[in-house]
C-alpha positions in Angstrom: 7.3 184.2 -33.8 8.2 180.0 -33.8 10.9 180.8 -36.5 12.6 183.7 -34.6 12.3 181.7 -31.0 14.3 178.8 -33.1 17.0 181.3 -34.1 18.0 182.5 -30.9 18.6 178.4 -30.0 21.8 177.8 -29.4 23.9 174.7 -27.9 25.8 174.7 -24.7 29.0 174.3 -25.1 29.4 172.1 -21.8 25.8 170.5 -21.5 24.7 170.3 -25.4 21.1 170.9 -24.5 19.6 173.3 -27.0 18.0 176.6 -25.3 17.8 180.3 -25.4 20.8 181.3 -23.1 21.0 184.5 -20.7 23.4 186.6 -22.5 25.7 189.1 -20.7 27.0 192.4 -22.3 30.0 194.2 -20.6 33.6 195.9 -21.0 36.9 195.3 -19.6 37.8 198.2 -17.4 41.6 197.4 -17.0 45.0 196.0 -19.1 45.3 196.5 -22.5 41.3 195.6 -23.3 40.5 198.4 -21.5 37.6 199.9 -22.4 36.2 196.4 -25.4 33.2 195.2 -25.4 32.5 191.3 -24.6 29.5 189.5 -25.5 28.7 186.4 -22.7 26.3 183.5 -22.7 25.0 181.9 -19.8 23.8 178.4 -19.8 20.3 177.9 -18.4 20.5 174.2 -17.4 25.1 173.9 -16.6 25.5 177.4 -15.5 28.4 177.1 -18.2 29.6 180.4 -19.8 31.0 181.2 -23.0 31.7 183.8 -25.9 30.5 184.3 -29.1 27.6 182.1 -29.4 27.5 182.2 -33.3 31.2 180.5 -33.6 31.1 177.3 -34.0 34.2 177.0 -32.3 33.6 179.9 -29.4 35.4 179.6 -26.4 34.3 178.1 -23.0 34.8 180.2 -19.9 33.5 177.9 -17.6 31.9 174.2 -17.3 30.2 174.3 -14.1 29.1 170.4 -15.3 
């Protein structure tokens, strides 16, 4: 159970503090995304949210820092 709790880590992209974020599922219901899927994660510490936890390089929505 250690090893699986370690994989689900990931840093914040505003904070860098290491943690098992809240992670938000939903769809666009308007424009040309209408109707895809987007995968959130919520900071526990910052409040910060961004997408795609597993890119390196993932985008930062918001830096509530």
């Amino acid at each position: 159970m250690g090893r699986l709790l370690e994989k689900l880590k990931v840093k914040c992209r505003a904070c860098g503090k290491k943690h098992i974020p809240s992670r938000i599922s939903g769809k666009y219901l308007n424009g040309d995304d209408k109707g895809k899927r987007v995968h959130l994660w919520e900071c526990k510490f910052c409040k910060s949210l961004w997408i795609d936890s597993a890119d390196k390089d993932s985008t930062l929505v918001t830096d509530n820092t």
